[in-house]
C-alpha positions as a printed NumPy array, in Angstrom:
array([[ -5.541, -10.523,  13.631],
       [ -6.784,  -7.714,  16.228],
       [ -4.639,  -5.243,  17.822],
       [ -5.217,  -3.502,  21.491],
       [ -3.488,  -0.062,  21.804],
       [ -4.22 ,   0.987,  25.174],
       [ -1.217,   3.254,  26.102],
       [ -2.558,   4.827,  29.27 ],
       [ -3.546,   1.901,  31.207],
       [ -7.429,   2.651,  30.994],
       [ -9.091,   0.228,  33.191],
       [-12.678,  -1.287,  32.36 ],
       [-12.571,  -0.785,  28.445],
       [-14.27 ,  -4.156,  27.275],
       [-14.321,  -5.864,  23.569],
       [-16.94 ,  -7.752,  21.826],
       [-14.585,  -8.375,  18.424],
       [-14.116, -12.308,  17.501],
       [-13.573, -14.534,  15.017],
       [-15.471, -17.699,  13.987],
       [-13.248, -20.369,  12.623],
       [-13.886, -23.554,  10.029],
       [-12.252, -26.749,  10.122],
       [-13.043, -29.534,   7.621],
       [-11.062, -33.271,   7.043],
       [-11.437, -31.937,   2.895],
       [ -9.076, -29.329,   1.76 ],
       [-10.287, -27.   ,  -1.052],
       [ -9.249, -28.095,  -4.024],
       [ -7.097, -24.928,  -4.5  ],
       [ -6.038, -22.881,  -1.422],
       [ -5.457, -18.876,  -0.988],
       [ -2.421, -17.146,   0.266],
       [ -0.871, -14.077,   1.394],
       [  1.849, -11.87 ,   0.492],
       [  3.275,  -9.569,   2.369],
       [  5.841,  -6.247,   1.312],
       [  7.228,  -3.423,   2.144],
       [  7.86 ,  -3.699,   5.566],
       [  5.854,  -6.162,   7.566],
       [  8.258,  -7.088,  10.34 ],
       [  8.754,  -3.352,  11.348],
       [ 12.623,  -3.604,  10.687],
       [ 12.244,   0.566,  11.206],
       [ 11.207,   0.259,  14.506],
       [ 12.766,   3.256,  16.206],
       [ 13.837,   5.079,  13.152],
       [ 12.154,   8.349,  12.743],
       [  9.253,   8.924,  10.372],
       [ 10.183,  12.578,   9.831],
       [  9.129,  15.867,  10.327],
       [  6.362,  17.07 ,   7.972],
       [  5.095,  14.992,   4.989],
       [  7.198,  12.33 ,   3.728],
       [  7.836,   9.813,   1.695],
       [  8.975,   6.147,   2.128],
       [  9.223,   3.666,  -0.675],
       [ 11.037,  -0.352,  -0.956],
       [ 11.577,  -1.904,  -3.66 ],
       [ 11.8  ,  -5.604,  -3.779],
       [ 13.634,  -7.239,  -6.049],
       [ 12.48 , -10.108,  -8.892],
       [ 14.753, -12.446,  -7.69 ],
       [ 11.871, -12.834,  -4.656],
       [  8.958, -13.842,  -6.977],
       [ 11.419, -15.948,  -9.257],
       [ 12.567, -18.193,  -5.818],
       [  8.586, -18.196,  -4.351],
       [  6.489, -19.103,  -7.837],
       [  6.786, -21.956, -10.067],
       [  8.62 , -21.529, -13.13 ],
       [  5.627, -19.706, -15.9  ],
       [  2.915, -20.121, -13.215],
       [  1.77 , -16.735, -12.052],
       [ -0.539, -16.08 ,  -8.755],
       [ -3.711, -13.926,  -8.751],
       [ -4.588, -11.434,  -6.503],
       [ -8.068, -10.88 ,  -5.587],
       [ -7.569,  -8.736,  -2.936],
       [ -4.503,  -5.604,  -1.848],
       [ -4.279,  -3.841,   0.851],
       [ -2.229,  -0.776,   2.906],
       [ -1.454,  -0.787,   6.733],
       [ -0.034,   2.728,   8.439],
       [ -0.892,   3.944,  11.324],
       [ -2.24 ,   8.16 ,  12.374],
       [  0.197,   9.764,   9.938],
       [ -0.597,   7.87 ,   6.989],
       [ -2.005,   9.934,   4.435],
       [ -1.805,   7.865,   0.794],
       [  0.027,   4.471,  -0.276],
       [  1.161,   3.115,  -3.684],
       [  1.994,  -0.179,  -5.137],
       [  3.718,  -0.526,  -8.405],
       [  4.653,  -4.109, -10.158],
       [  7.199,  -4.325, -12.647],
       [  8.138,  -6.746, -14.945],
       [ 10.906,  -6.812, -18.106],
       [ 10.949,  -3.147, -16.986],
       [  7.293,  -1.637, -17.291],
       [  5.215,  -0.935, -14.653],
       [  2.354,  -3.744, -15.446],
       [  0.191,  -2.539, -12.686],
       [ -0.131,   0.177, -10.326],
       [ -2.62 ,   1.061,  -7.373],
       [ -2.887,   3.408,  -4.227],
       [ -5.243,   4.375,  -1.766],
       [ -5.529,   8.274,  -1.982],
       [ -6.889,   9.252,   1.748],
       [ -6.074,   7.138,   4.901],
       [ -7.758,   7.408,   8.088],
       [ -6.392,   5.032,  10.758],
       [ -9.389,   5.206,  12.813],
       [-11.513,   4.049,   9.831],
       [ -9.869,   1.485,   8.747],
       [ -6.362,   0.074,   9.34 ],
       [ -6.133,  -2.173,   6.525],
       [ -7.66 ,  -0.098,   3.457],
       [ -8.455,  -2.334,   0.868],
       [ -7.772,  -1.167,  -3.041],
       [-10.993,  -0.884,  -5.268],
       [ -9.591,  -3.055,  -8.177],
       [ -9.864,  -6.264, -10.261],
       [ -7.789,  -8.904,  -9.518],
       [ -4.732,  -9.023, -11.034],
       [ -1.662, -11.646, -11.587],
       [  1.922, -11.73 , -10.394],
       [  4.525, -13.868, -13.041],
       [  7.425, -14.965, -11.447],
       [ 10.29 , -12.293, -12.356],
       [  8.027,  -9.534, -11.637],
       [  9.133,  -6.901,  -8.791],
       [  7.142,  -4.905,  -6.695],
       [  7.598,  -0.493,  -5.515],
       [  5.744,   0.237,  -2.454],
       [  5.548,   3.959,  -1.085],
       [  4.022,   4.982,   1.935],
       [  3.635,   8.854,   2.35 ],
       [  2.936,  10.408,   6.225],
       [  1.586,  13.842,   7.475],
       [  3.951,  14.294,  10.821],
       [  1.532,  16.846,  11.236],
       [ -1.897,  15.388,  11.266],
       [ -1.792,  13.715,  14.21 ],
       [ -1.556,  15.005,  18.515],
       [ -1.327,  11.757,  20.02 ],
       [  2.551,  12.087,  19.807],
       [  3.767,  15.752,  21.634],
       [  5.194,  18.445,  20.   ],
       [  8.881,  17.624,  21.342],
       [  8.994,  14.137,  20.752],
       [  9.642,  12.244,  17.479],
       [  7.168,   9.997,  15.493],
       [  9.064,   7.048,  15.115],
       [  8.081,   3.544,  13.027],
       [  7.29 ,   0.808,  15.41 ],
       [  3.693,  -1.24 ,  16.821],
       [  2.322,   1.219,  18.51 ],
       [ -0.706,   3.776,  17.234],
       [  1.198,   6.573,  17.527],
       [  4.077,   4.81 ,  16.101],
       [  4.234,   4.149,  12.289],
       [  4.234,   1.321,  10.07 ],
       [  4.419,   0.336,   6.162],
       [  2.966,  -2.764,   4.724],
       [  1.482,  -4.008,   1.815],
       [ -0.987,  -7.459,   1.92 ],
       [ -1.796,  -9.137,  -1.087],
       [ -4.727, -12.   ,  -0.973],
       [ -4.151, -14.538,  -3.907],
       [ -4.564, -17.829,  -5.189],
       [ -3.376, -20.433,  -5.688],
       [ -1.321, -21.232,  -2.14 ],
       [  2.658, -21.001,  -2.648],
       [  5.536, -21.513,   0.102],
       [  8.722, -19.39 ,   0.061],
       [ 11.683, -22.105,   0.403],
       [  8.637, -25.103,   0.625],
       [  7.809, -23.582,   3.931],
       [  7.254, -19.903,   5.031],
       [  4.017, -17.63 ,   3.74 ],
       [  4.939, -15.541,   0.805],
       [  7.359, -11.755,   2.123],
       [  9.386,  -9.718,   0.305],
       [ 10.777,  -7.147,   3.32 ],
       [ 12.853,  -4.742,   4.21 ],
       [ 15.829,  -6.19 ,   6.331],
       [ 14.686,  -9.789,   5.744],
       [ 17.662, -11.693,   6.163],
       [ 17.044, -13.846,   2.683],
       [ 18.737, -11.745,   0.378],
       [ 16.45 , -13.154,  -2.868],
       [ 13.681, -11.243,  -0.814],
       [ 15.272,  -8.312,   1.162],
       [ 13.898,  -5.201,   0.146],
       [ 15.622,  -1.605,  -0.762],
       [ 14.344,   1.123,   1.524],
       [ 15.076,   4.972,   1.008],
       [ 12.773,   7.876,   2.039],
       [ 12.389,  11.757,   1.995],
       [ 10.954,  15.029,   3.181],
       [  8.607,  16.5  ,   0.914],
       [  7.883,  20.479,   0.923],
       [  4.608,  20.367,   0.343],
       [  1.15 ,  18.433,  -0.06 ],
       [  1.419,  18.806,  -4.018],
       [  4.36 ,  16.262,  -4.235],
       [  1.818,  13.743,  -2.377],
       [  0.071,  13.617,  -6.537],
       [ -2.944,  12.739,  -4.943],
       [ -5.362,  11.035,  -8.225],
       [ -8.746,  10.822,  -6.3  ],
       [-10.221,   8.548,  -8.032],
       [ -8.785,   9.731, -11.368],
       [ -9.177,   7.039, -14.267],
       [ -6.455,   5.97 , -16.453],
       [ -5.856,   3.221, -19.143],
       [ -2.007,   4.081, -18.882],
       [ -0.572,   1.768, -15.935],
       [  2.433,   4.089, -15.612],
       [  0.09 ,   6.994, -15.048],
       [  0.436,   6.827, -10.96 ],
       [  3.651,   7.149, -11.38 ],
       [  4.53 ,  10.171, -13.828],
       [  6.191,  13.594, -12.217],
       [  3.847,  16.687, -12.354],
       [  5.851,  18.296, -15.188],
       [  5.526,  15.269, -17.469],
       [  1.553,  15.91 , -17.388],
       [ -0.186,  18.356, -19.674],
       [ -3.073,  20.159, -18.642],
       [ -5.71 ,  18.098, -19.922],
       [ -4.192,  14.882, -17.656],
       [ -2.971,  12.988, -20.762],
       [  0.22 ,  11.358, -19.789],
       [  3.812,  12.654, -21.545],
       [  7.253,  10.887, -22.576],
       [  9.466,  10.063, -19.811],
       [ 12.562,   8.767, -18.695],
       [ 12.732,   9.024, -14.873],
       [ 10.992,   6.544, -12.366],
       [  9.645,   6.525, -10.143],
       [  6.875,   8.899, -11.681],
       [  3.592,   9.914, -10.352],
       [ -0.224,  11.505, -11.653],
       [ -1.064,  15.233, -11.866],
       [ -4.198,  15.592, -10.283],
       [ -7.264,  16.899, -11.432],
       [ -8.319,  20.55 , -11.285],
       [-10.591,  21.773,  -8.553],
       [-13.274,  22.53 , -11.383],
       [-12.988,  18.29 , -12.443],
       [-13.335,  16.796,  -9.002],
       [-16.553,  18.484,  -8.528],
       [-18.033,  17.363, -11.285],
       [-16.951,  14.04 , -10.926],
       [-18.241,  14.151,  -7.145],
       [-21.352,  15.451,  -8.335],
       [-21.675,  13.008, -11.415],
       [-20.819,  10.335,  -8.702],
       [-23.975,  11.686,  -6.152],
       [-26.251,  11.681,  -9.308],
       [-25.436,   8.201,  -9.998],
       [-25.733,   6.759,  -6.638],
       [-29.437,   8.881,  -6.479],
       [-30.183,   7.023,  -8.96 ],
       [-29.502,   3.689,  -7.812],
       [-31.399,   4.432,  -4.921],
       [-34.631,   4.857,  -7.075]])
């Protein structure tokens, strides 16, 4: 899928992008899928991101996964990734089943012109039927000119415009109702697979609980508040949720960058 966004009519801009495409009379014995959530048919279009850094999260509820998978047979997912547009600044993806966040990822940094579709650094992982899904997308109203100063950033197609989705690459194949590609979305008129959408204004770029790169064995830990993490990053009792990760001190991300550079040296020899 390749997107133009050529809002000033620019004449003589040319494209070499393409795809090369496979057919074959033998099917793969066992075929992938994808999964989309959050909010992949831009139901938002026209609402306003907000002014600043904010926050916007849907839920989906386990009645989707429980009408789209087989009864006990789970899907894996070998690949996850976040769309937003030039105020996207960090995304998160939490699944939940019986309760307990199983699984949890995010990108940390987001640069639309690198890369719309930022793929998580992860193993694959499996979705049960039953299990639900928290997606938050957080925006810097800020960080971008391409919109002016007296004019709102609103969600919608556009580059300048914002969007929210989660993709999830899996296998094997399944069919929502026998026919339709896996979606759990925002607005989506099948209620078993209509997401919950609420958002908010943050005051200030702590509350984004950037990680970094941060390792944890605690799959909750992307989702504790600031006060319910000591000092020393180990994760504390709580009852709230959603919850996110203290980041690390100044003091630990160097020396992880620098243990990082050291490592990749010596790779290179």
């Amino acid at each position: 899928e390749i997107h133009y966004n050529n809002p000033e009519f620019v004449e003589g801009i040319l494209d070499s992008s393409g795809i090369r495409i496979y057919w074959t009379s033998k099917p793969r014995s066992i075929e992938t899928g994808g999964f989309s959530t959050a909010d992949p048919r831009t139901s938002l279009a026209g609402q306003e991101v907000g002014e600043g850094l904010s926050q916007h999260t849907f839920d989906c509820p386990a009645s989707c996964t429980t009408l789209s998978l087989g009864p006990g047979e789970p899907i894996t997912v070998f690949r996850e990734t976040f769309h937003m547009h030039e105020s996207g600044m960090r995304a998160t993806s939490v699944i939940i089943r019986d309760g307990e966040i199983v699984h949890s990822s995010s990108v940390e940094f987001f640069d639309f012109e690198q890369s719309g579709n930022l793929a998580v650094q992860q193993e694959p992982f499996q979705i049960y039927p039953g299990d639900s899904f928290q997606t938050s997308c957080f925006y810097d109203n800020r960080k971008s000119s391409s919109t002016a100063s007296d004019e709102a950033r609103t969600f919608g197609f556009a580059s300048q415009e914002e969007m929210c989705i989660t993709s999830f690459s899996y296998f094997p194949r399944q069919r929502l109702l026998g026919r339709f590609s896996l979606v759990c979305a925002y607005n989506l008129g099948l209620p078993a697979c209509a997401a919950d959408y609420h958002a908010s204004l943050l005051s200030s770029p702590a509350e984004l609980h950037r990680t970094f790169g941060l390792k944890t064995n605690n799959p909750e830990a992307i989702c504790l508040a600031p006060s319910e993490v000591d000092n020393t990053n180990n994760v504390a009792s709580s009852e709230g949720f959603p919850r996110q990760y203290a980041p690390p001190s100044t003091q630990t991300t160097m020396m992880m960058m620098t243990l990082g550079l050291a490592v990749t040296l010596a790779n290179l020899n």
